[in-house]
N, C-alpha and C positions, 0 to 999 in steps of 0.2 A: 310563333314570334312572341318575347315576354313582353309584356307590359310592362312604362314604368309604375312604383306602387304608389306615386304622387299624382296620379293624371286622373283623371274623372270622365266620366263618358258624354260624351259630346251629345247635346240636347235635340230631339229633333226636326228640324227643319225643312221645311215643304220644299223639295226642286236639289237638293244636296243629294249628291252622288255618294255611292257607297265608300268610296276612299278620300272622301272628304272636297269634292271638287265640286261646280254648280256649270251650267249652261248659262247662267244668268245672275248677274248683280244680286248678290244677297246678302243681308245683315247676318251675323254667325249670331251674336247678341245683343241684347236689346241694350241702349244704355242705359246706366244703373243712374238709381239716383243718385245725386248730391247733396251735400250738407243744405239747409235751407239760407238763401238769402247769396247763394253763387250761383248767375246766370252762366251755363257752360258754353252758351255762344260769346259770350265775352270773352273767357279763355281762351277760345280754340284760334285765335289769333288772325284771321283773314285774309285781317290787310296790313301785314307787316310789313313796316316800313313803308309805304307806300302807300296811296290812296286810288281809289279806282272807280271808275265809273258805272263799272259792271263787274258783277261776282265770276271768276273764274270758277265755276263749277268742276272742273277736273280736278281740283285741288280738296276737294270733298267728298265725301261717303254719297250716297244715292240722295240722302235724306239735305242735302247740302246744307247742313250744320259742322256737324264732325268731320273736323279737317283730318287727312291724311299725314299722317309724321313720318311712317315707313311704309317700304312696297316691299316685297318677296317675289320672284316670277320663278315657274319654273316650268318644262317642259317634257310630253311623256315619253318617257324612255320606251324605244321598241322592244328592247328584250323584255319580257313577261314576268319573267322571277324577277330580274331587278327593279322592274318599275311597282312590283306587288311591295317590295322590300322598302320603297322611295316613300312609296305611300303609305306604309303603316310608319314611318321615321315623322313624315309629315303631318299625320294626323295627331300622332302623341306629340308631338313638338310644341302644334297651331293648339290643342288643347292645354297644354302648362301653361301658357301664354294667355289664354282666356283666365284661368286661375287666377295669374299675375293680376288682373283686371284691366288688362288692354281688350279693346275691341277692334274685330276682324271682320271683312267683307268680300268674298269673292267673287271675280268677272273672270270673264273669257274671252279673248281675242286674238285671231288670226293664229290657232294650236298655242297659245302659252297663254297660262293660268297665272293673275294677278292675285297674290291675298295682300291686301290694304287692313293697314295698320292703324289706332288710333289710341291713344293715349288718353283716359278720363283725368279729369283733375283731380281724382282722390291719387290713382297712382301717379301723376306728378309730384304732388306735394309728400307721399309716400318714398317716394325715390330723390326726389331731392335733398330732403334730411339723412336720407340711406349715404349718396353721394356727398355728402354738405357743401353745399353749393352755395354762393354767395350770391344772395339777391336782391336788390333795392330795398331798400326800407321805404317807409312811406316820404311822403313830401310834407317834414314840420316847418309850423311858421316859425323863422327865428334860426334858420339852416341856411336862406338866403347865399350869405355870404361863401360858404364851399360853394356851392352850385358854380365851379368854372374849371375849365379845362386843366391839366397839368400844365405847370410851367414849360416852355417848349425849349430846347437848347438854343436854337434859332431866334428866339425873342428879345435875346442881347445884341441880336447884329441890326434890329430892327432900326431903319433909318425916315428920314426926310420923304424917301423917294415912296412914298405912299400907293401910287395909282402904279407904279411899275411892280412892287411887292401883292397887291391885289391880283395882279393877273398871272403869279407865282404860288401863292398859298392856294390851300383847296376850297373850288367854289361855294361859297353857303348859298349860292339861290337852288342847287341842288344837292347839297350835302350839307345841312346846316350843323353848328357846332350841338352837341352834345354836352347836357349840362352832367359835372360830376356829379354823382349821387351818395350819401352814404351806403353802403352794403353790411350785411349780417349776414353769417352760417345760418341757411335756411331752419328754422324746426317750429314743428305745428305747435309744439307748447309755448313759442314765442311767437304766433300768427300773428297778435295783435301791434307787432313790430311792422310790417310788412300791407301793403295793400292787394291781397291776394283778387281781387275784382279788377281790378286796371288792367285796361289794355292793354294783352301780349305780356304782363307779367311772367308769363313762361312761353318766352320766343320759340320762333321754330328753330334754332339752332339748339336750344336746351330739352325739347321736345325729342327731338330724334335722337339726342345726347342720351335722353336717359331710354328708349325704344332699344338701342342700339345695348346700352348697358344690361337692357333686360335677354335681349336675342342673344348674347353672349353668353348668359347663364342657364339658359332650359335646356333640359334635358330629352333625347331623344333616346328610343329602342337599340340596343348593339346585337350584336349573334351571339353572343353572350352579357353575363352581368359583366356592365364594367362600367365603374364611377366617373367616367374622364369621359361619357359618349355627351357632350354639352358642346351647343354653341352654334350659330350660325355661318359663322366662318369657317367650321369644320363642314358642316354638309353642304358649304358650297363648293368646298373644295374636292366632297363626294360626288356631286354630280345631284344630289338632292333637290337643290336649288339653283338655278342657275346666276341670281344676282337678285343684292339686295341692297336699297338705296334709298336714300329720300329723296324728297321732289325738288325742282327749281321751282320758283313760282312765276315761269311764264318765260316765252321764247324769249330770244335776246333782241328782237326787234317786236312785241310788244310792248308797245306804251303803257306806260303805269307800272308794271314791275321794276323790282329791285336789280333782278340780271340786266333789264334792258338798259338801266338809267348806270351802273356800271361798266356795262358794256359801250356806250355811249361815253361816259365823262369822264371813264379813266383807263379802258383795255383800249382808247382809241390813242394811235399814234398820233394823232393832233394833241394830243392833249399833254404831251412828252414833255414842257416844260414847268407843269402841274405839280404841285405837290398830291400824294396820294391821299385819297380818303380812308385812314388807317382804321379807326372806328366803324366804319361802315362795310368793309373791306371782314377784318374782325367778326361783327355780327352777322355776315353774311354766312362767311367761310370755316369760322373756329379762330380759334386760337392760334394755333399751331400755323396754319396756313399766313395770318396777320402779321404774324410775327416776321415768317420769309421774308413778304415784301418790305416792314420797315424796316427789318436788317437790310434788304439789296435796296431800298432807296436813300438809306443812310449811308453805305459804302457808295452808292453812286454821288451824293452830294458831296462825300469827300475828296473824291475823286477829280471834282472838278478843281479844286484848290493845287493838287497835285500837279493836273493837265495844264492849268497855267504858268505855272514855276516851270515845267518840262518845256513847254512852250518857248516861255523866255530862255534858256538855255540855251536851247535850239536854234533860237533866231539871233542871239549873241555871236554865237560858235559862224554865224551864216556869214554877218556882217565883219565877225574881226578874219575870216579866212584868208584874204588879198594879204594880212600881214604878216602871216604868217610865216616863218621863214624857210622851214625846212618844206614844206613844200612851193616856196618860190625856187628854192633850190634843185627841186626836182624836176620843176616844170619850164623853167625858164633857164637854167644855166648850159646853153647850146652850146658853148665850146668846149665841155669837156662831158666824157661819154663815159659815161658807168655801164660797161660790161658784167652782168651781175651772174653769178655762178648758176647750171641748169635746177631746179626743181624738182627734177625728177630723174630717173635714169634713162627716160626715153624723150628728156625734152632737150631743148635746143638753149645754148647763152641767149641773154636778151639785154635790153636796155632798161637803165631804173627808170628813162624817163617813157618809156611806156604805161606805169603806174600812175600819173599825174592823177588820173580822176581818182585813180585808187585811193591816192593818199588823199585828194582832198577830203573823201566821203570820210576816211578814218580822221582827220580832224573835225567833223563833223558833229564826230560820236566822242575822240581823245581830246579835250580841252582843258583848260581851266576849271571851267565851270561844270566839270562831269563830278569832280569830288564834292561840291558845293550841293550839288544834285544829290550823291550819293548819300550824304549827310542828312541833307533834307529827306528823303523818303524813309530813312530810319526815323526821323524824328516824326513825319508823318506816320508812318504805320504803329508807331505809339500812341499819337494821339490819337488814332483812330479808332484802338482798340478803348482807350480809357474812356473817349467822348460815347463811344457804343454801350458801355459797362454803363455811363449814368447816362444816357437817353434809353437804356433797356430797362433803368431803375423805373422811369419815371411810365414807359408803360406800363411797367407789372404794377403799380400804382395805379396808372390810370384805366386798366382792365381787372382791377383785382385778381391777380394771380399771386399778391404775396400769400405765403402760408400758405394756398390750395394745398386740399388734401387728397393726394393720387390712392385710387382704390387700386386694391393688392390685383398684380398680373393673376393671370392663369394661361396655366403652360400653353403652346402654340399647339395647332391642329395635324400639323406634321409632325411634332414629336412625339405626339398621344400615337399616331396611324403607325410609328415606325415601333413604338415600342408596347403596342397593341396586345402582343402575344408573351409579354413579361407579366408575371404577377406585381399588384403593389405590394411593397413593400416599404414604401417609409410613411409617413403623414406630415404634411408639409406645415409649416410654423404658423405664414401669415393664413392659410386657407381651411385650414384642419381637416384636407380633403387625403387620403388615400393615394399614393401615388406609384406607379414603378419608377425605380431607380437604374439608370444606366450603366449597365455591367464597366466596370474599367477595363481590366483586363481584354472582355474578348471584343468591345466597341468602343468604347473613350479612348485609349490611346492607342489604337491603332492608328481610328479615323484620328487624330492630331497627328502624330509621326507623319502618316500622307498627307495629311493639307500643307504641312511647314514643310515638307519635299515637294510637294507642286510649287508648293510660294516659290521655294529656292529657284527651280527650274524654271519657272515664269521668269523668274528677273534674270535668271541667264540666257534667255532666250532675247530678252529685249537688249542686252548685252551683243547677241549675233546678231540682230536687228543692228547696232551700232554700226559695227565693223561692217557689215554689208553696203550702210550707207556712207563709211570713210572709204572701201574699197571702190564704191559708184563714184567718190567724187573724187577721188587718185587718178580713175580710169579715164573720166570726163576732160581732166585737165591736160594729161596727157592729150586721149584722141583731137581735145581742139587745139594745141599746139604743133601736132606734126602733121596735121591735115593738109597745110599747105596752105591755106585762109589767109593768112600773113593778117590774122586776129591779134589784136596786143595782149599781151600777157593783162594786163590788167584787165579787159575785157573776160580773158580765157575764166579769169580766176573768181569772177563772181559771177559769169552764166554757171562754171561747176557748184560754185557756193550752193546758188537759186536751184539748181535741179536737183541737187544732194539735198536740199531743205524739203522741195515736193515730194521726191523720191521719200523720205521720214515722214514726211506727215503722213499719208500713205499708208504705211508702215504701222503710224499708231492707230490708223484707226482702223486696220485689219487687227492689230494685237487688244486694242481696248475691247472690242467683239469679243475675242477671245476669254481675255482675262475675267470680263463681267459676268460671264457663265460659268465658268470656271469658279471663279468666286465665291459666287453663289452654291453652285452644286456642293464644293468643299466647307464651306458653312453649314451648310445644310447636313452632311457627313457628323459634322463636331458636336452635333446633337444639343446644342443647345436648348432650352427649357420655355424660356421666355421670348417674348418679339424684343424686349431690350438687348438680352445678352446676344438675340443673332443679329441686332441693327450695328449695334457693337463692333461684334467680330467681322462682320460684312463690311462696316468703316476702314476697321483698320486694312484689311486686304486690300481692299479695291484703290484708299484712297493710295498703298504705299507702291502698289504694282504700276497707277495711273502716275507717278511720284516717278518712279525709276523710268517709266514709260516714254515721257514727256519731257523730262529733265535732264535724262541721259549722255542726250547730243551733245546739249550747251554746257555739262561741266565738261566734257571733252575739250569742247574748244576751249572753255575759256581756262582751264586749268591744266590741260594735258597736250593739247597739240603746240607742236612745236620747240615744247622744252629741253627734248632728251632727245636730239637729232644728231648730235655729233655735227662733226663739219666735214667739206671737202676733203675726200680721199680716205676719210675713216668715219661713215657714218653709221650709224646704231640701229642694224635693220629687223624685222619682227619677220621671220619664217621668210628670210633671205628679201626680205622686200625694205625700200627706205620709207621712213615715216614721213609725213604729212611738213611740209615747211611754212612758220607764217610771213608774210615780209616785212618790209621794212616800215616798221610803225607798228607789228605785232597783227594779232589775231583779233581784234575787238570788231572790224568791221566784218568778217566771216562771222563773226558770232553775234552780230546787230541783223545782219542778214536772215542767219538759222533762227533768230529768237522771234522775226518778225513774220516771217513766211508762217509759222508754226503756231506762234498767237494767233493773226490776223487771219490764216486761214481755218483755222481751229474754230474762230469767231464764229467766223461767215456761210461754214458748213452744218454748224451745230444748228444756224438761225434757218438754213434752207430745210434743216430736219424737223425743225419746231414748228414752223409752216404746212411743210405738207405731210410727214411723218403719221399726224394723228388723224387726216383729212383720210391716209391711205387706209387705217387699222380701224376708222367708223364705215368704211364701204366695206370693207370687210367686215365683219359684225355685223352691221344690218344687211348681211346675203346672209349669214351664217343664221342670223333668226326669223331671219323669211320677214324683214323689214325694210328694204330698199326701196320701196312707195314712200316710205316718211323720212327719206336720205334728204328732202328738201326743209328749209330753213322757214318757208315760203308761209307767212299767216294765212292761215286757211279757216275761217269761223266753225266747221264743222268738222274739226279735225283736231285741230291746236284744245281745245276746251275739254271736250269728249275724252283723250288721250292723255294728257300730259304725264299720268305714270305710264305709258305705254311709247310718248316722242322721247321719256328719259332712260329706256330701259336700252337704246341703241348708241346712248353716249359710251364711250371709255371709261372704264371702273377708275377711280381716282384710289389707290393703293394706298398701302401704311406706311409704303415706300417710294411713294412717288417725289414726294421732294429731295430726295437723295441726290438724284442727279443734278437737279438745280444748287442744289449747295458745292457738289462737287464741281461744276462747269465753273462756279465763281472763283472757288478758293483757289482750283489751278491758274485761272487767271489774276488771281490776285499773289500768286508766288509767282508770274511774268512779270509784274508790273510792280516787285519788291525787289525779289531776289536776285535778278539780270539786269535790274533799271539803271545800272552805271553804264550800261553797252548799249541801252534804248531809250532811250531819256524820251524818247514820244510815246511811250509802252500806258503811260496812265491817260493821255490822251485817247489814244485807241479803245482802252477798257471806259471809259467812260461812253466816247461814241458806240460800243457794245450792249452798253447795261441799258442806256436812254431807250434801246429798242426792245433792249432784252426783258425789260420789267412789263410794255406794253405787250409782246406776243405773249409771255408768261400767261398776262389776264390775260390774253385773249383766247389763249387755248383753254384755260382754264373752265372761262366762261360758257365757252364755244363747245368744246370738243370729249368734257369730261361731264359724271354725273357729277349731283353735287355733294360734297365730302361730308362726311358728320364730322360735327367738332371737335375739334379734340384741346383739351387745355395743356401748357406748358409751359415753364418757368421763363425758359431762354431757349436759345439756339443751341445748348447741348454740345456734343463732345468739339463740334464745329468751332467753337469761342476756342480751345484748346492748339489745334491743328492751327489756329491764322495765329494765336501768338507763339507756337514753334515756330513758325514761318518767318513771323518778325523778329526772331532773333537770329534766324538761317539766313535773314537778308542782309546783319550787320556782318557777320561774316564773311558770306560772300562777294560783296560789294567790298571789304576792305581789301581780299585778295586779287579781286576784280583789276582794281584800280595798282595794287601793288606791283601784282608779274603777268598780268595780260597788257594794262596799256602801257602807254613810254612817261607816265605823268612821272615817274624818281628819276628816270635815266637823264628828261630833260630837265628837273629840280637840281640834281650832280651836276651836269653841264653847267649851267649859270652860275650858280654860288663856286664853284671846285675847277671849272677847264676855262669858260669866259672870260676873256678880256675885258669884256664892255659889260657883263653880266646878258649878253643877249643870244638871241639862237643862233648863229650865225658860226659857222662850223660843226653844226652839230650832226650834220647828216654824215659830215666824214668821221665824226665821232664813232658814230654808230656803226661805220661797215667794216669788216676786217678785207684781209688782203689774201687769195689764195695762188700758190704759182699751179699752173697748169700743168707742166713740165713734171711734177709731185704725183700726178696721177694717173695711169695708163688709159681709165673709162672716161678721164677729160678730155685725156690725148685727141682719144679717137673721135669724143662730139667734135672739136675742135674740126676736125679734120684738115681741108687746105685754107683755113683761117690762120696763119702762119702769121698773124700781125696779133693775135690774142695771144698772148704769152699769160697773163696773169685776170682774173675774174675776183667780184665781190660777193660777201655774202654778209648779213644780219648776225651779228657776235661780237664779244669784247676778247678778242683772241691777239697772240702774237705776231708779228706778221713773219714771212717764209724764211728774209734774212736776217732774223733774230738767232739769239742760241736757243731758245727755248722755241722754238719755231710752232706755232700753231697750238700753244699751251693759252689757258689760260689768262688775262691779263690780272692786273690788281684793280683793276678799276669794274669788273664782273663780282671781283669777292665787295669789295666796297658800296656797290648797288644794290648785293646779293641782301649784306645787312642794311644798308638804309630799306629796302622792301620790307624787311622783315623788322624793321620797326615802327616802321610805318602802322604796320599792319595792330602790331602792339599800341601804338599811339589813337589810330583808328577807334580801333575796337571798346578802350578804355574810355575815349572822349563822347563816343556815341552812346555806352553802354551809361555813364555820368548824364548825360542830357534824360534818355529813357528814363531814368530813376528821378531826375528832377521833374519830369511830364508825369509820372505818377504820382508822383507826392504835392502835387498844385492839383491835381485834379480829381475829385475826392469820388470814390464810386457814386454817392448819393450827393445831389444838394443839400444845402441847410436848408432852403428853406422845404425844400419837398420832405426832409425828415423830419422838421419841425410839423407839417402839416399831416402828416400819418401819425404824428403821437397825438397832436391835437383829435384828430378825426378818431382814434382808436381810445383815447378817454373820454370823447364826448359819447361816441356809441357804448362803452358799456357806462356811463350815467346813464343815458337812454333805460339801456336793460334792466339797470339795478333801480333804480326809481321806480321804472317799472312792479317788478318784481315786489317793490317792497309797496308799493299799492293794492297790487293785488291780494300780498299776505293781511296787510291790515285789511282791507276791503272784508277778505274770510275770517278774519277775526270778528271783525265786526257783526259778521252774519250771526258767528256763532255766539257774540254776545249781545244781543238788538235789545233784549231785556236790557240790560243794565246801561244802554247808551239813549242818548237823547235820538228819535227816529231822526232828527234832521241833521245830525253830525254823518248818521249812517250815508242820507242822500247827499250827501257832499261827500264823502270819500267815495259812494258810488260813482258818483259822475266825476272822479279826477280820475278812475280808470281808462272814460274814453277823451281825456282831456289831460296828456303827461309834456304839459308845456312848462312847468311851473319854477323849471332851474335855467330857463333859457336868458334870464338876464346873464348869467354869469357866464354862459357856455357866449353867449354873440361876443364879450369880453375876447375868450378863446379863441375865436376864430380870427381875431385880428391878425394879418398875414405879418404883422413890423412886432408880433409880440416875442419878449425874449424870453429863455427859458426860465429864469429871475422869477421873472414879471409872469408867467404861465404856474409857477409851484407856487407862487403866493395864490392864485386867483382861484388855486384848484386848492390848498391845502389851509390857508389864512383866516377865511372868511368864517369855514365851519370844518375847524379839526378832526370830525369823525365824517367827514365827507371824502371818498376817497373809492378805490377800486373795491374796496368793501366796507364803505360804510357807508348811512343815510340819513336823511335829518332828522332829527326826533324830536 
């Protein structure tokens, strides 16, 4: 087996096994010293965030100094050649890693081997300038004034109502606010910027940041030379290792921890009308994680503005219903009988006024005040996006994430193993590493040709999925019609609706199973390089198959059922079968039914999985590691302490892709609650009642049921911002057509202004019905059968009637609607599309004053540094000229090195929050002309 030629022979150590493994808790290396005048218990951070009454010793090396930042565990393979093979990968791995100048300790418990990780502070501060990581500077006098939070969006609506907004905001008796700091690009030659001794100045989320950055880079042994055999995620995916993690710091119901006291006061459903501890949350979790929840608690605070307006809509529509006309017409006009034409070819004539409820439910949903609505949530989902653009400004601000500088990928572990037996042949730009290149011909575009054929064939398949569930509810309405029930058709027609809507849901969540493996594997096919370009490609699939999946039904109905039905005696049938009819009032309440069954139950399935889901895949797991004694939660003093990398190694891995589905579950419900919202106008109330829970199980699982994530930094929410504003432009759209040729909102606008007498509804229902003679069709005939007093039946159409010349043509008043819809649609789309542009242009991505407060902060820190700097140069000047200077000028430029307060009159000027830019270039360029981004006082 070769060695690599970077690894050095591991030292000898009393009680170490020949393949690098111990029976017993051992130091691999001693630790090294540090620079003089850095106590390393200081750094190694304890008691982060939190304060405690006693030392969790599990959270420590044997010597309970050196904290733990990462665990490794693995376990011995039975087969002999492979576990010989594991363990010369392991021991060259565990020694680079020594080199790096991390230190390692191995234990043993219950058959699987613990190597604990520990990070010195020369390699912190070595890999944070590597990373350039942006880290507090010290606390100067005369900085006061930043020391405060980001301006919050929320802080303009702040009222009178004081003691009700207290018990809304996040608690400070346990999460108190965080003062803003300056920050600087870490580098040892600029130490003196920074107070590298403070406590926790390298938190444990930075700690295992950079453990993690290192485990990704060492180099293990391959069966041949080959420059790509790096990384810890590769040889976990070999079987190497079996997981690798860093620590929680303590059960979620021990007191004094960070997991407990968020587990507690913010993954508790009590606490649901709390604002989140975003900061804390952040420092806990990473970045990346932080970010979800203040995107999903920002979309759920919008939501509620939304759920009120839907609200009032709803309750409008409830109380003007009694006035309505055309269904006083249908329900109360008992001396004349509307025989209305069959439904189907196996169903029987009926009466309209068996619809009564029918129709009231579709006034319900068809009113006035559904455009009103419709309007509004376009203009809502504009501003939601632009109020998200500057509350995401004002985090990346107040987490310092502007400018982060992302270090260069390295290809994935799966695409090194598949293309393992290619020679390299290119050298890659940002890495200048060696690489194989993926054949086109005999692997690139193959594997593409078949993914974009599976894609095809997926979405045709959720297409037969369609028709399956139009064919269940054709069948349905039939069987409860000729059963004999003497069911009213109205009745018939929304228990079909309901069980054709379960019957789909159904449906998608056997195809989402499908598709999300499928997916995957075909991404996986397309050889992708990086975890970007397969997060990417795995996006676009999933979200456009979960798209067609989900969405399918509802453009059906609300776009395509009903419209191309022909009429009585010549209807327009698909493989001799007739199409779907909607009644009278259209399709909006079929398709307020299908959109609610399939949200709401989408909801409420997803929540029962999120629940028990991860309850079921940790009892699995801890069987699978011969851990199902520590399946309990239960503080146990001689257990919980002793263990803690050993109670976290049976949590669920927290993946690179584990928030995918949380983003997805949102954004399809947030194209429910855009895109369809003229048919559900209670659609944004529901998602809100969803998310109020959805964000407490989130933590809770999170906190619960996974290990804990390393951080990871990032700008924003990624391709995710993109998808919700197609969305929001898919909504103006849709909702224009919505409202044009699904409800009756033009037919009755034409009626009042063009056919009323009094301008009121009042004839309109005879407006709306055509007239068909039965005696015209031989298949009426015979439903008819000795009904010998039905001569003629109704149906929904602007048609002629039988004793016209043009009999059963068309009328003029279909083409006349035809175009008022269709300009509607035009008039719609323009006036919403004019509103959206005017909501962008009032509402600027960034504030002023937060962008005045980043320029201010970003010229006061490099005066910082260049004062600095230029202290230091005179200070070496001086050394080198002491002869010729008076010695006491010397000690006075000496001591302004640890003493660089001396331009703070002008900078406290600066940080006035009412200063204008004017008044900021005078204060900064006025006073001393060669004072500036490069220059200094002389």
């Amino acid at each position: 087996m070769s060695r690599s030629s970077s690894t050095l022979p591991l030292p000898e150590i009393g009680g170490q096994l020949a393949n690098g493994k111990s029976n017993h808790s051992t130091p691999l290396l001693p630790m090294p010293m540090t620079e003089p005048g850095y106590d390393e218990r200081e750094c190694s951070c304890p008691r982060e965030f939190y304060q405690r009454a006693e030392l969790n010793t599990s959270l420590f090396f044997e010597d309970c100094k050196r904290s733990i930042d990462f665990v490794l565990a693995y376990k011995i393979n039975v087969h002999e050649p492979t576990e010989e093979e594991n363990a010369e990968k392991r021991r060259v791995f565990q020694e680079n890693l020594i080199n790096q100048g991390l230190e390692l300790e191995f234990t043993q418990k219950e058959q699987i081997y613990f190597v604990k990780i520990h990070a010195p502070l020369e390699v912190l501060r070595r890999y944070a300038e590597i990373l350039k990581l942006r880290m507090p500077m010290k606390e100067i006098p005369g900085l006061s004034a930043v020391n405060r939070s980001t301006k919050s969006v929320y802080s303009s609506l702040k009222t009178v109502c004081q003691f009700f907004l207290r018990n809304i905001y996040v608690d400070e008796r346990f999460f108190p606010k965080r003062a803003h700091r300056f920050t600087a690009i870490y580098s040892r030659d600029k130490e003196y910027l920074f107070d590298i001794r403070q406590d926790c100045f390298f938190t444990t989320a930075v700690r295992s940041r950079i453990v993690e950055f290192i485990l990704d880079r060492q180099r293990f042994p391959a069966k041949r030379h080959n420059d790509m055999a790096f990384g810890i995620e590769r040889l976990v995916s070999e079987g190497v290792y079996c997981a690798a993690y860093p620590l929680h710091d303590g059960e979620i119901n021990e007191v004094g921890t960070m997991r407990e006291l968020l587990y507690t006061n913010w993954a508790s459903v009590k606490k649901w009308y709390r604002y989140q501890p975003l900061d804390d949350i952040k420092e806990y979790f990473g970045v990346k994680i932080g970010l979800y929840f203040a995107w999903l608690g920002f979309y759920t605070y919008m939501l509620l503005l939304a759920s009120i307006v839907g609200l009032i809509c709803f309750l409008y529509s409830w109380f003007s219903l009694k006035n309505y006309v055309p269904v006083q017409d249908i329900c109360l006009r008992s001396n004349e009988n509307f025989t209305m034409c069959p439904l189907c070819d196996w169903c029987e004539f009926w009466n309209l006024k068996e619809t009564c409820n029918y129709a009231k439910i579709t006034y319900l949903i068809d009113n006035p005040s559904t455009i009103f609505f419709a309007v509004f949530m376009s203009f809502w989902a504009t501003l939601f996006l632009e109020l998200w653009k500057r509350y995401s400004a004002e985090i990346t601000h107040r987490w310092d994430l502007t400018g982060f500088d992302v270090h260069e990928e390295h290809p994935r572990p799966q695409y090194l193993a598949r293309l393992e037996h290619i020679e390299p042949t290119r050298t890659d730009y940002v890495t200048n590493m060696r690489e194989p290149t993926v054949p086109f011909w005999r692997m690139k575009l193959p594997a593409t040709v078949f993914s974009f054929s599976m894609v095809v064939l997926l979405i045709a398949l959720a297409f037969v999925a369609l028709v399956a569930v139009v064919v269940h509810r054709m069948s349905m309405l039939a069987a409860l019609k000729v059963d004999g029930s003497g069911m009213t058709t109205s009745k018939a027609i929304v228990l079909a609706a309901a069980s054709a809507a379960f019957v789909n849901l159904c449906l998608l969540y056997v195809l989402n199973y499908l598709y999300n493996h499928l997916a995957e594997y075909l991404t996986e096919l397309e050889m992708w390089r990086t975890q970007t370009q397969f997060d990417d490609s795995l996006t676009l699939k999933i979200y456009l198959l979960q798209f067609v999946n989900y969405y399918a039904s509802i453009f059906y109905i609300a776009f395509f059922k009903g419209k191309f039905v022909g009429h009585p005696g010549d209807y327009i049938t698909v493989f001799r079968y007739r199409q779907e009819e909607c009644l009278s009032g259209g399709c909006l309440t079929e398709l307020c039914i299908q959109l609610a069954i399939i949200m709401i139950g989408k909801q409420a399935f997803n929540t029962i999985l999120e629940v028990y889901l991860p309850m079921f895949w940790r009892k699995v797991l801890a069987i699978q590691v011969g851990l199902s004694r520590l399946f309990s939660n239960s503080v146990k003093p001689d257990k919980t302490k002793d263990e803690r990398w050993m109670r976290d190694l049976k949590l669920l891995d927290w993946g690179p892709r584990s928030l995918f589905p949380e983003y997805l579950e949102m954004v399809l419900q947030y194209g429910f609650a855009t895109i369809f919202v003229a048919a559900f106008p209670l659609a944004p109330f529901f998602a809100l009642l969803n998310n109020i829970l959805e964000m407490r199980l989130d933590a809770k699982k999170l906190l619960t049921h996974h290990k804990r994530p390393v951080s990871q930094r990032v700008r924003d929410i990624g391709v995710w911002y993109r998808i919700l504003d197609c969305i929001g432009k898919l909504s103006v759209i849709t909702n224009g057509f919505i409202i044009a040729f699904t409800s009756d909102m033009i037919p009755r606008l034409y009626y009042r202004w063009e056919k009323s007498k009094d301008g009121t509804l009042n004839g309109y229902l005879d407006f709306t019905l055509s007239e068909f003679r039965i005696a015209d069709s031989d298949k009426l005939k015979s439903l008819a059968g000795d009904y010998s007093n039905i001569t003629t039946c109704k149906y929904t159409d602007f048609r002629e009637p039988p004793n016209s010349a043009k009999h059963y043509k068309l009328t003029s008043e279909f083409y006349i609607i035809l175009a008022c819809r269709l300009g509607f649609v035009v008039v719609f789309e323009n006036f919403v599309a004019l509103v959206m542009i005017l909501v962008r242009w009032c509402i600027p991505d960034m504030s002023v004053e937060l962008r005045d407060q980043i320029r201010r902060e970003v010229y006061i820190t490099n005066e910082i540094i260049i004062d600095q700097e230029a202290r230091r140069a005179r200070f070496e000047r001086a050394k080198r000229n002491s002869v010729m200077r008076d010695p006491s000028e010397l000690e006075v430029d000496a001591a302004s090195v640890d003493e660089p307060n001396a331009k703070f009159i002008r900078i406290e000027k600066l940080l006035n929050p009412n200063l204008s830019e004017i008044e900021m270039d005078t204060i900064i360029h006025a006073e001393n002309p060669n004072v500036g981004i490069s220059g200094v006082d002389r």
